[in-house]
C-alpha positions in Angstrom: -5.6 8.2 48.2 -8.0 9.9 46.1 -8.6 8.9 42.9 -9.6 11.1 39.7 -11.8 9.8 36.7 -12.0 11.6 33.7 -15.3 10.5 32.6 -16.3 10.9 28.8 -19.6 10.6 27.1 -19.3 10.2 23.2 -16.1 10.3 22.3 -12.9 9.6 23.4 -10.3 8.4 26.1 -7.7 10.3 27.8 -5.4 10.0 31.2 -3.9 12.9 32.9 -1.4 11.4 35.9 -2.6 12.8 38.4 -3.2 10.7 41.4 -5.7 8.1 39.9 -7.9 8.8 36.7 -10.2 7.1 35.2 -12.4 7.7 31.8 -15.5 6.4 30.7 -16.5 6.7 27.0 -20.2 6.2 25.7 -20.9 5.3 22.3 -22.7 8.0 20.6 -27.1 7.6 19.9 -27.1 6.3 23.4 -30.2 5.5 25.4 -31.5 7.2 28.7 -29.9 5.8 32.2 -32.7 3.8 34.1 -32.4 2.9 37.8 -31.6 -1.3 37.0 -28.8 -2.0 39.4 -27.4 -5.0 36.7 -23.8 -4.4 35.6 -22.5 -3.8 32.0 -18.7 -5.5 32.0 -16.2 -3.3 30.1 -14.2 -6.0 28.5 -10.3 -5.6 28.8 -10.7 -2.4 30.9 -7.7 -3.7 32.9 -4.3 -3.1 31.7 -3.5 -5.4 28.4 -2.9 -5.2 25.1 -5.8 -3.7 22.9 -7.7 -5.3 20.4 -10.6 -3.9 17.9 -13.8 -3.3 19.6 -17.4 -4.2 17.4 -19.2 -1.2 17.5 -22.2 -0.1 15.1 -24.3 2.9 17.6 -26.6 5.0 15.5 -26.2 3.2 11.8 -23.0 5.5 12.1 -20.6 2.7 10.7 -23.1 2.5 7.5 -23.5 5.9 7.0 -19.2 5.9 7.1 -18.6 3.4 4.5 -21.5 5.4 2.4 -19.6 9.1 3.2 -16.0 7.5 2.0 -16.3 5.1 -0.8 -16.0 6.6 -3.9 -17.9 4.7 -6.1 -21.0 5.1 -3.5 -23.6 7.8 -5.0 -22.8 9.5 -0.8 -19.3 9.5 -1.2 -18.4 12.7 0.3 -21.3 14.2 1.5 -20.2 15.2 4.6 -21.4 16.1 7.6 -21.3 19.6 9.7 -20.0 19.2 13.1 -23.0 20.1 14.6 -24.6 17.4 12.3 -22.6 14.6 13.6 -23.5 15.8 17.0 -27.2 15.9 16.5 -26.9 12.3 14.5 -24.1 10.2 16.3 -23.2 11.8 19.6 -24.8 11.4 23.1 -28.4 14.0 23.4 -28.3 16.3 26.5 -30.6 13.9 28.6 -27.8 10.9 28.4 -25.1 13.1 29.3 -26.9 14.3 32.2 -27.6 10.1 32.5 -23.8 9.4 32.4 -22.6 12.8 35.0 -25.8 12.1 37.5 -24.5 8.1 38.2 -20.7 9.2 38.7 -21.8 12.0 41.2 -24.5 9.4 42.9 -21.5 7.1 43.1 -19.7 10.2 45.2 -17.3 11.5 42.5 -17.6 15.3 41.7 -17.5 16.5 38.6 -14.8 19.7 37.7 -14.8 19.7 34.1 -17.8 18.8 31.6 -17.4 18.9 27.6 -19.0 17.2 24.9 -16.5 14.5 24.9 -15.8 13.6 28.7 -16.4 14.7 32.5 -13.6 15.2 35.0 -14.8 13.6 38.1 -12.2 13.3 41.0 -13.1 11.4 44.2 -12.1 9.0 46.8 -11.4 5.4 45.7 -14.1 4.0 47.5 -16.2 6.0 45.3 -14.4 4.6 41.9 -14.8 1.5 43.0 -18.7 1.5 43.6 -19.2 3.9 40.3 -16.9 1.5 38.6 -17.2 -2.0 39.8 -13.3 -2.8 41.1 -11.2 -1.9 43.6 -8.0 -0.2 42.8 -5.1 -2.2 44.0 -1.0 -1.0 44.1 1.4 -3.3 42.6 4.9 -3.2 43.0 6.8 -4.1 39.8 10.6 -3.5 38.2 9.6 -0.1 36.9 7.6 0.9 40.9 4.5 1.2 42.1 1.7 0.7 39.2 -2.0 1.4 40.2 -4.5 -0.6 38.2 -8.1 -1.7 38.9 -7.9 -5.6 39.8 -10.4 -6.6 37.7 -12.3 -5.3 34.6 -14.4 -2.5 35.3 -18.4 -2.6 35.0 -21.0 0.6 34.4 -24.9 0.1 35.4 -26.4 -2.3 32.3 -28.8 1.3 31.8 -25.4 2.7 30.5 -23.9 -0.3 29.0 -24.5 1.7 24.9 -23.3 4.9 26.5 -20.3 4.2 28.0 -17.6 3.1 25.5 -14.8 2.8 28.3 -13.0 3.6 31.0 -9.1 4.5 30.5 -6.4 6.3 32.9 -7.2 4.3 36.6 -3.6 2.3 35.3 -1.0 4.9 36.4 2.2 4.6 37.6 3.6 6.6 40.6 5.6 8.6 38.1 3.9 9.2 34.9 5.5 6.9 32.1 5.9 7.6 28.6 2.6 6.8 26.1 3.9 7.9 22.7 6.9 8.3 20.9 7.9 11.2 18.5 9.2 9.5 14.8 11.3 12.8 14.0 14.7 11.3 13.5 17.6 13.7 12.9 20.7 11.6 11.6 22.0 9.2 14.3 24.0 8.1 15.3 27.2 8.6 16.0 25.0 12.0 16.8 22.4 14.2 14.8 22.7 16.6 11.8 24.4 19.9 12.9 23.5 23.1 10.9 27.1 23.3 10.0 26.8 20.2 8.3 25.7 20.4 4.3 23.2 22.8 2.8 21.8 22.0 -0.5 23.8 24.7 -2.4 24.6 22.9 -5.4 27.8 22.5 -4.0 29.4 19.6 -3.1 30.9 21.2 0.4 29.6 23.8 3.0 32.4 26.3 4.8 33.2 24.0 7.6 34.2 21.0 4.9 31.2 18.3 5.7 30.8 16.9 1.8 27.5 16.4 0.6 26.7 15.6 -3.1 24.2 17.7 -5.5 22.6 14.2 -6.6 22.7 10.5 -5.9 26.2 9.0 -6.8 27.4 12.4 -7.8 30.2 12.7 -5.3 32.6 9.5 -5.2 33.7 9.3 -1.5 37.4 9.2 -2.6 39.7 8.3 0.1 37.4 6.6 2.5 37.7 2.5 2.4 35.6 0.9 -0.3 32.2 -0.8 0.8 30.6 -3.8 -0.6 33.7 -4.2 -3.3 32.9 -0.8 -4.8 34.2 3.1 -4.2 31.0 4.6 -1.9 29.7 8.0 -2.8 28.5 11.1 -0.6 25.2 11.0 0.3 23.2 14.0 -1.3 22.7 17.2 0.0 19.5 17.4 2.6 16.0 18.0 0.3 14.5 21.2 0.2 10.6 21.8 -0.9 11.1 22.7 -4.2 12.6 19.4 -5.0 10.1 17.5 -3.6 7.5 19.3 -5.2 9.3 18.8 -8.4 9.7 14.7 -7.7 5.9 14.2 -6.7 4.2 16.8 -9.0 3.1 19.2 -6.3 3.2 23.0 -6.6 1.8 23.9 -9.8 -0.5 26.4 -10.7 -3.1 24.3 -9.3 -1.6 22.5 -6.9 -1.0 24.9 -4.3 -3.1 24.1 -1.5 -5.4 27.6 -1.9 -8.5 27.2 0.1 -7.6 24.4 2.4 -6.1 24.3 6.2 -3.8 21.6 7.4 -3.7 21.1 11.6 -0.6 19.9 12.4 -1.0 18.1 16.1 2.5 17.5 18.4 3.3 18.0 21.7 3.6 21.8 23.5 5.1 24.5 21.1 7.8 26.0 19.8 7.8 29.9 21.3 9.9 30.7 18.2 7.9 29.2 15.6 5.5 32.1 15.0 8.1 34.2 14.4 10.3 31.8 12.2 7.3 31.9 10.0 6.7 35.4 9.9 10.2 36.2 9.4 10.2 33.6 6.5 13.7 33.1 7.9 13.4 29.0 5.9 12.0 30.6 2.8 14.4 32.9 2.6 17.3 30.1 3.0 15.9 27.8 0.7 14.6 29.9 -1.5 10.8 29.0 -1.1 7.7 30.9 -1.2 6.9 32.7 2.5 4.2 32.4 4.7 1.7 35.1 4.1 0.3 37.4 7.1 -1.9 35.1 9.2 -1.3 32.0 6.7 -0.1 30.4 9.9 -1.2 30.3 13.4 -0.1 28.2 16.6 -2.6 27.3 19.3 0.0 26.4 22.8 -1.6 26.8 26.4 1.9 27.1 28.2 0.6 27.6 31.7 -1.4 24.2 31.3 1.5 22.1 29.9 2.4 18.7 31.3 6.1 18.7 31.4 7.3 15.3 33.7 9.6 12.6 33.2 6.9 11.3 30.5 7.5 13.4 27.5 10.5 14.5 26.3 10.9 18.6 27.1 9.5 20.8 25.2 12.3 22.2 23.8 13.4 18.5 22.3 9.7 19.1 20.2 10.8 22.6 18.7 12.6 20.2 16.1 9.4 18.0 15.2 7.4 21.2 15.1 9.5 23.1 12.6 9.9 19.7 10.6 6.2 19.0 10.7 5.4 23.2 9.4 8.2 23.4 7.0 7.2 20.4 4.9 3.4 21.4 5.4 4.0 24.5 3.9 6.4 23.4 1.7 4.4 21.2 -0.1 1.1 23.4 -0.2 3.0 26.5 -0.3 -1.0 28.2 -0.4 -2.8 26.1 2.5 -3.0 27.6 5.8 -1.1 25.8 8.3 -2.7 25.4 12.2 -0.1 23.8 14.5 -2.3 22.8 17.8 -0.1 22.0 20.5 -1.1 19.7 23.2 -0.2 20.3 26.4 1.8 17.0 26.7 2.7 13.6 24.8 0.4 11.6 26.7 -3.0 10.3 25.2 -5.1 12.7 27.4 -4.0 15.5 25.9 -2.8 14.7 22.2 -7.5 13.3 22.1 -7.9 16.7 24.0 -6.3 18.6 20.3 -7.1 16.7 18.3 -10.8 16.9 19.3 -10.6 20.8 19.1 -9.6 20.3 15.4 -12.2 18.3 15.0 -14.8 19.5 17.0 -15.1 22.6 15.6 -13.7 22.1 11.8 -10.5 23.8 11.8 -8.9 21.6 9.0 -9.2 19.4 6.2 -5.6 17.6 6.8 -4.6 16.5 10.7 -1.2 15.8 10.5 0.7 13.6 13.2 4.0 12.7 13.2 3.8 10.7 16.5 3.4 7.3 17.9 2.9 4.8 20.1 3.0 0.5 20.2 0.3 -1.6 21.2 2.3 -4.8 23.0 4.8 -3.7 25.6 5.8 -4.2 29.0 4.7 -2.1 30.8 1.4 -1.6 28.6 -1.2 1.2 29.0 -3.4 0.9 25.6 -5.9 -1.2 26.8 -8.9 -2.0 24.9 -11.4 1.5 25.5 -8.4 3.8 25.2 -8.1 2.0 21.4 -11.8 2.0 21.2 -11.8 6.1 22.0 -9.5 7.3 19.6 -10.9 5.0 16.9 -14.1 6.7 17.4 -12.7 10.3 17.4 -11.3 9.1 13.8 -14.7 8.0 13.0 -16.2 11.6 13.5 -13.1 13.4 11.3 -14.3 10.6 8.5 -18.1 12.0 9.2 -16.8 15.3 8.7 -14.4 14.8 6.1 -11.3 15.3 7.6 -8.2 13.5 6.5 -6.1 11.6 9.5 -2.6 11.2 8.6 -0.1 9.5 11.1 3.3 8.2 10.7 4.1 5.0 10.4 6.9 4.8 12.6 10.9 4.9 12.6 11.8 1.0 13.9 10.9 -1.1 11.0 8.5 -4.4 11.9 8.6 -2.7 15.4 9.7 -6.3 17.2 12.0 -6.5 20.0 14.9 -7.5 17.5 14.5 -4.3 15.7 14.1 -2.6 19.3 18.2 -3.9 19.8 19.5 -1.5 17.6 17.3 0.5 16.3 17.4 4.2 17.0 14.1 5.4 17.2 12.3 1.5 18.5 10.4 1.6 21.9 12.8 -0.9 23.8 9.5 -1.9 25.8 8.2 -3.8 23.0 7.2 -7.4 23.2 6.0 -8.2 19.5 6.2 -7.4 15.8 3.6 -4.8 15.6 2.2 -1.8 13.4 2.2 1.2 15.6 -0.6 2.9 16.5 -2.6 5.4 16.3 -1.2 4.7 12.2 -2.8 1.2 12.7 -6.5 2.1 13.2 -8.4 1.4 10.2 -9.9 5.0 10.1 -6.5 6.9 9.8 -4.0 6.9 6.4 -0.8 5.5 7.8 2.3 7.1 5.9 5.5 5.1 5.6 8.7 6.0 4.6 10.9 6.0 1.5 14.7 6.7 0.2 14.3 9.1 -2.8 17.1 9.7 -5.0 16.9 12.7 -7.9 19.3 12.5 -11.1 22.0 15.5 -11.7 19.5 17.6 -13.3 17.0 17.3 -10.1 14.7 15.1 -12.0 13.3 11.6 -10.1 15.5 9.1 -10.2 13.8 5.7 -8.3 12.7 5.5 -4.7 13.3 2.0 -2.7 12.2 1.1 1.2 13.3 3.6 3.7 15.7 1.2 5.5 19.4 1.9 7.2 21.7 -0.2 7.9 24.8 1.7 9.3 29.2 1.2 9.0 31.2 3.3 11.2 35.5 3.7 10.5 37.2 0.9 12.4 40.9 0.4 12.3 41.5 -2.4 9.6 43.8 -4.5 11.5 41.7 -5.0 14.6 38.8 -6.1 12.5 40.9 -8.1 10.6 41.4 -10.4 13.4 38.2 -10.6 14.3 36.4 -13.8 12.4 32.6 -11.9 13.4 33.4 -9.0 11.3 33.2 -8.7 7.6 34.5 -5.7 6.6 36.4 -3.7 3.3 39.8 -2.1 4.2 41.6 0.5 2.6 45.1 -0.4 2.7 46.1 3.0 1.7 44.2 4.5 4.9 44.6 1.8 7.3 40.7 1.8 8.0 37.8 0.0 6.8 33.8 0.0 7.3 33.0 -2.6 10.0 30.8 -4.4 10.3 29.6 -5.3 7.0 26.8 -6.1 6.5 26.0 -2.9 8.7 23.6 -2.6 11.9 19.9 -1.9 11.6 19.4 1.8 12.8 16.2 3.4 11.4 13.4 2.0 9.1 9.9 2.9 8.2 7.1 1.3 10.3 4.5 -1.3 9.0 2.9 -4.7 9.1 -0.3 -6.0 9.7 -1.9 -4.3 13.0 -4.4 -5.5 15.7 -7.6 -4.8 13.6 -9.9 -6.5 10.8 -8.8 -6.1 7.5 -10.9 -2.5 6.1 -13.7 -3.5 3.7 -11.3 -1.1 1.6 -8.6 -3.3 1.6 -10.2 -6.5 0.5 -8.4 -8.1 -2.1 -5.5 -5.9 -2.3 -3.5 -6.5 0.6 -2.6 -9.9 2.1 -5.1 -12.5 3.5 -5.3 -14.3 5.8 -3.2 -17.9 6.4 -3.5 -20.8 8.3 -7.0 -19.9 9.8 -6.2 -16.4 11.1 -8.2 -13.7 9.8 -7.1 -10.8 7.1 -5.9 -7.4 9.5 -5.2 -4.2 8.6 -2.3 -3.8 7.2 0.0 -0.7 7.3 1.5 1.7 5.9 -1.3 2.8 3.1 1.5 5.0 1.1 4.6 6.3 1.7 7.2 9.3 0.6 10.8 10.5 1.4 12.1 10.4 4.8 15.2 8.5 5.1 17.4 10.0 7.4 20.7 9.0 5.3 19.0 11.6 2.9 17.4 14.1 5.1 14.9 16.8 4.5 16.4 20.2 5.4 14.8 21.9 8.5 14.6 25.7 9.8 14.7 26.4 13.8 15.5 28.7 15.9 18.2 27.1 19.1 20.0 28.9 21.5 18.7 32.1 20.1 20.1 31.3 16.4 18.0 30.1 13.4 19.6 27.1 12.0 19.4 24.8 9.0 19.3 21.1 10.1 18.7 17.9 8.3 15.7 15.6 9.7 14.3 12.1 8.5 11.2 9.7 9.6 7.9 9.2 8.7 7.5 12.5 10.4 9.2 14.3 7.5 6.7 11.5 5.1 3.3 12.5 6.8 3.2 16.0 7.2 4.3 16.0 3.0 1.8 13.5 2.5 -1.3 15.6 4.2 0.3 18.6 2.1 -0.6 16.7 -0.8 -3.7 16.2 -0.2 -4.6 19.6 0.4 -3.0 19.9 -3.2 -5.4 17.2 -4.8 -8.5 19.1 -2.3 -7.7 22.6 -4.3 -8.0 20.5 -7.8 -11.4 18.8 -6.5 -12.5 22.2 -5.2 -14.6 20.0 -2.2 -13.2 18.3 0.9 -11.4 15.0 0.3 -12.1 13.6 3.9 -10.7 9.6 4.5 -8.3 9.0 1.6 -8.1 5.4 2.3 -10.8 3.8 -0.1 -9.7 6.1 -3.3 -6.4 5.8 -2.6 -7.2 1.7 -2.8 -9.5 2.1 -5.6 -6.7 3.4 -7.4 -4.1 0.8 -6.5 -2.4 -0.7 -9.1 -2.3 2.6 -11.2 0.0 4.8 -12.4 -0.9 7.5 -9.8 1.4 5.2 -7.9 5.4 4.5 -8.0 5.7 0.9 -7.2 8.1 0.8 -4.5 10.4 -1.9 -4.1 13.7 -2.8 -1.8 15.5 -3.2 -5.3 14.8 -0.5 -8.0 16.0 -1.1 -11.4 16.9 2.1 -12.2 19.3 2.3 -9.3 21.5 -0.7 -10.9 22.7 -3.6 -9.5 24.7 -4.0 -6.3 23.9 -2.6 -3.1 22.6 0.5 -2.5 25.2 2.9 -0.5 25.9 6.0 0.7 28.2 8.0 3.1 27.1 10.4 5.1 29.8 13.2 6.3 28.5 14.9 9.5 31.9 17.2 9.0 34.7 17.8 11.3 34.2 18.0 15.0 35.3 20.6 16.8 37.4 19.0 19.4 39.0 16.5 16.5 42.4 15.8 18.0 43.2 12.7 16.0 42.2 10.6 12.9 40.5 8.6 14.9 37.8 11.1 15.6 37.1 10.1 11.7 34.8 7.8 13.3 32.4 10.1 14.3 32.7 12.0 11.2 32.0 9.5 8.6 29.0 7.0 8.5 28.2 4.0 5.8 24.7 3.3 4.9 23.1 0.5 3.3 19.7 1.7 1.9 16.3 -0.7 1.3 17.4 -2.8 4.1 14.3 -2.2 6.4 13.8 -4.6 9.4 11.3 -7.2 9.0 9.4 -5.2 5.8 10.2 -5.6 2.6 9.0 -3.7 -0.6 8.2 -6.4 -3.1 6.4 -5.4 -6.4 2.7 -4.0 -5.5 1.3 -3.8 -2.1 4.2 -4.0 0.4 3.9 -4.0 4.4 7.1 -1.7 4.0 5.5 1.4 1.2 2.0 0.2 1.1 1.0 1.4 -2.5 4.1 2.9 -3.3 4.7 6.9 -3.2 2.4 9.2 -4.9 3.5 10.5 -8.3 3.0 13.4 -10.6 0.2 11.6 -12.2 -1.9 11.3 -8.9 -2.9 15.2 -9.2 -3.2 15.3 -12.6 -5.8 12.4 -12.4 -7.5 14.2 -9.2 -7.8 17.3 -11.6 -9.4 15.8 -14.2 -12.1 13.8 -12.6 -12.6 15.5 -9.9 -11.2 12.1 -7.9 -14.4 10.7 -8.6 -13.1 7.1 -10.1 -14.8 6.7 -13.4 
């Protein structure tokens, strides 16, 4: 069997499955190879879970916290691509270095950029390039390939080469991230027959939405925690969320900036959704303006396997991911870059070309991954490589936005029920990439808007779910706690609900940031302070969806979508906002956004807002009549109780929260970034 490393010098990890692949990462200001024949161990380079890696090559980790704190007399003097290459990257003469022992070892290399060689070969020649042989284990899930032991480089190349990441493949390629778009679910997702935010309270096939929180009661249906429930409200279009978080203004537009949007493959009617302003023209929004968006997809050079979900099954996250980018920066131009797959290799292999080459000033990502599972494929180096490709956005001054996640503390007791959880998971975890301490990690919210459309409170975007059970069988059953309607013969069961979707968050597997000292938790009992996520957080509850334009079956439609994915993509839009008041690249939000804590640039987010009264927080959510209804019973899949602020393991608690992080941005964030210049004074 031969085996295929995909070696790369500088910057980043990837794995393509195909037949065995490995990568080798060097740390950037490297030093020439010499001939020594002593061994440099790559720590963890087997398969395990990741932990933070202590690098400092080049002075590049001084010259980051110089470039991104605000009150440093650098902050924001950025470097040029070609800068950070000349500074921090690996010179000509160490790349040859690097390329010259792979081929010596007997591996050829097919592919050669600045961030990695492709170098296929026979395993014998892995194994004397990399130090271990490549054994084939049988496991639950089939044959896994994995090096037996950790892998070693020539000590000559021990500051070059970062790691090596992709010889751990299984026969069939497995699945390495995760999208968090979340249409509503279950019993099954939004339909575009379902409510439009008219103003109405109905759309023409009967599904009830209400025009505001607690505007609509849900007559009729069985009462829920001793009170009446009311329809949920009709999915969020831009303009309202511009109006709740003080976006869209004469100055907060997004003119002069580009936000990147990176998923998986691409949607071959997107381009023309957006050129046909087909969304706009339904919600009533400002179009896309000839060449204001563009879509990078390679089709002939996708990966489409049993990994990923099909391409197709992205359109949704695409159109979610543009609409709210454009809806919240209705002047930034929008770059979607579609990787050719959902695994690492290719999502590093996008985002590099953003990055590389300065296409944006936002990179959105509304994807993820976890770091503990069984099976596990993040493994020390492949961390290691993407926290380094952040590190060269933040030299560049590029924000990196990734969702949180959709399963709550992300621990296998979330996993049970949840509806968007990683069932491999072993451990309470923040996901990741939103974990690394070089990205801003958007979480999630429940927003709720008064009758007249103004900002009513926001509380922890966290579901627990009811479904329509026949009153007298729950009755009988001593487990179940549920309300009957006597008049109906039904009632919600169980009560308190199920957990089914909740923003991601919680302390993740690095250091706590020098930016976070003293303002999120320590510490206890002799561990160390981590990183703790998410850093803010906005509307994306899918019990209160954001309204999405697609084209499916040949037919533009109007569907409802929730998740950090509808949070992040908003979030980066905001930022572009806040760039066009500064006039100047914002770069790594993270230290002025902490710099700023406490302040009322901030909504304090909390599980319990006092504005939304006492009692608990409800709403129903009609997905309308099905079309092969044939009883009443089929009111079961119709009609859905949810519990809001009920997050698994997170709570929002007043201040820093591992459930909203700072709380959501409001209107007074862009006023303040337009009058200092979001320089803090």
């Amino acid at each position: 069997m031969s085996a295929h490393p995909r070696i790369r010098p500088g910057a980043l990890a990837a794995a393509v499955c195909t037949a065995l692949l490995g990568t080798v990462l060097a740390s950037p200001a490297a030093h020439a190879a010499d001939p020594s024949p002593q061994r440099h161990t790559l720590s963890g380079s087997r398969p395990g879970y990741a932990t933070a890696g202590a690098r400092d090559p080049g002075g590049l980790a001084a010259f980051l916290r110089q470039v991104t704190d605000p009150y440093s007399p650098h902050y924001r003097h950025f470097l040029t691509p070609a800068a950070y290459q000349r500074r921090f990257a690996l010179g000509p003469a160490e790349h040859r270095a690097v390329a010259d022992w792979l081929t010596r070892s007997g591996l050829t290399v097919t592919r050669d950029t600045a961030h990695y060689v492709d170098v296929p070969g026979p395993e014998r020649a892995v194994r004397q390039a990399l130090g271990s042989p490549i054994h084939h284990y049988r496991t639950v899930r089939g044959t896994v390939s994995a090096p037996s032991g950790d892998l070693s480089v020539p000590s000559s190349l021990g500051t070059e080469v970062v790691a090596v990441s992709g010889l751990s493949a299984p026969a069939a390629a497995h699945p390495q991230s995760h999208r968090t778009t979340t249409p509503l679910h279950p019993p099954h997702p939004l339909h575009p027959r379902h409510p439009r935010p008219s103003g109405t309270v109905a759309d023409g096939t009967g599904a009830v939405c209400s025009p505001s929180f607690g505007g609509t009661p849900a007559t009729g249906l069985p009462t829920a925690y001793g009170a009446t429930p009311t329809y949920a409200p009709c999915p969020y279009v831009p303009a309202q969320l511009r109006h709740a978080y003080g976006a869209g203004g004469a100055h907060a537009t997004g003119k002069g900036t580009t936000i990147a949007i990176v998923d998986a493959y691409g949607s071959p009617t997107m381009p023309a959704d957006a050129d046909a302003d087909r969304y706009a023209r339904a919600t009533g929004d400002r179009p896309f303006r000839p060449g204001q968006y563009r879509q990078r997809v390679t089709p002939k050079d996708w990966n489409v396997g049993s990994a990923c979900a099909p391409p197709a099954s992205w359109a949704g996250e695409e159109a979610l991911d543009v609409d709210m980018a454009h809806g919240l920066a209705p002047d930034a131009h929008v770059l979607y870059m579609g990787a050719d797959s959902c695994l690492d290799a290719d999502l590093m292999d996008a985002e590099a070309t953003v990055i590389d080459h300065r296409l944006a000033d936002s990179l959105s990502n509304s994807w993820a991954e976890i770091i503990h599972s069984d099976p596990g494929h993040l493994t020390p180096d492949l961390v290691n490589a993407w926290n380094l490709l952040f590190e060269q956005a933040a030299a560049e001054g590029i924000g990196v936005y990734f969702a949180a996640g959709d399963c709550g503390d992300s621990s296998p007791d979330a996993a049970e029920t949840g509806v968007n959880c990683d069932p491999k998971t072993t451990a309470a975890q923040a996901d990741f990439p939103s974990g690394s301490p070089w990205v801003t990690s958007v979480g999630g919210t429940t927003l709720a808007l008064d009758r007249h459309g103004n900002y009513a409170w926001e509380t922890s975007m966290g579901d627990e779910l009811s479904v329509l059970t026949d009153s007298t069988s729950t009755a009988r059953s001593s487990a179940s706690r549920s309300s009957a309607s006597p008049a109906s013969g039904k009632a919600w069961g169980p009560l308190p609900g199920v957990f089914a979707f909740g923003g991601g968050g919680g302390p993740s597997d690095f250091p706590q940031p020098w930016y976070q000292h003293g303002r999120t938790p320590a510490g206890s009992h002799g561990t160390p302070a981590r990183r703790t996520t998410p850093n803010v957080a906005m509307e994306g509850d899918g019990a209160l969806p954001v309204l999405v334009g697609l084209t499916d079956g040949g037919t533009f439609q109007l569907v409802g979508f929730g998740g950090t994915s509808a949070a992040t993509p908003a979030f980066a839009a905001l930022q572009a906002d806040a760039q066009q008041e500064t006039g100047r690249p914002l770069g790594f939000a993270n230290p002025l956004l902490y710099a700023l804590g406490g302040s009322p640039v901030f909504r304090d987010v909390t599980d319990h807002p006092a504005a939304a009264g006492t009692g608990p927080l409800t709403v129903v959510r009609d997905y309308g009549p099905s079309p092969t209804a044939q009883a009443p019973s089929d009111d079961q899949q119709r009609y859905v109780l949810y519990a809001l602020g009920r997050d698994y393991g997170l709570h929002a608690v007043p201040g820093y929260d591992d459930a909203t992080g700072l709380g959501s941005p409001s209107p007074a964030y862009l006023r303040w970034i337009r009058r200092t210049g979001g320089i803090p004074r």
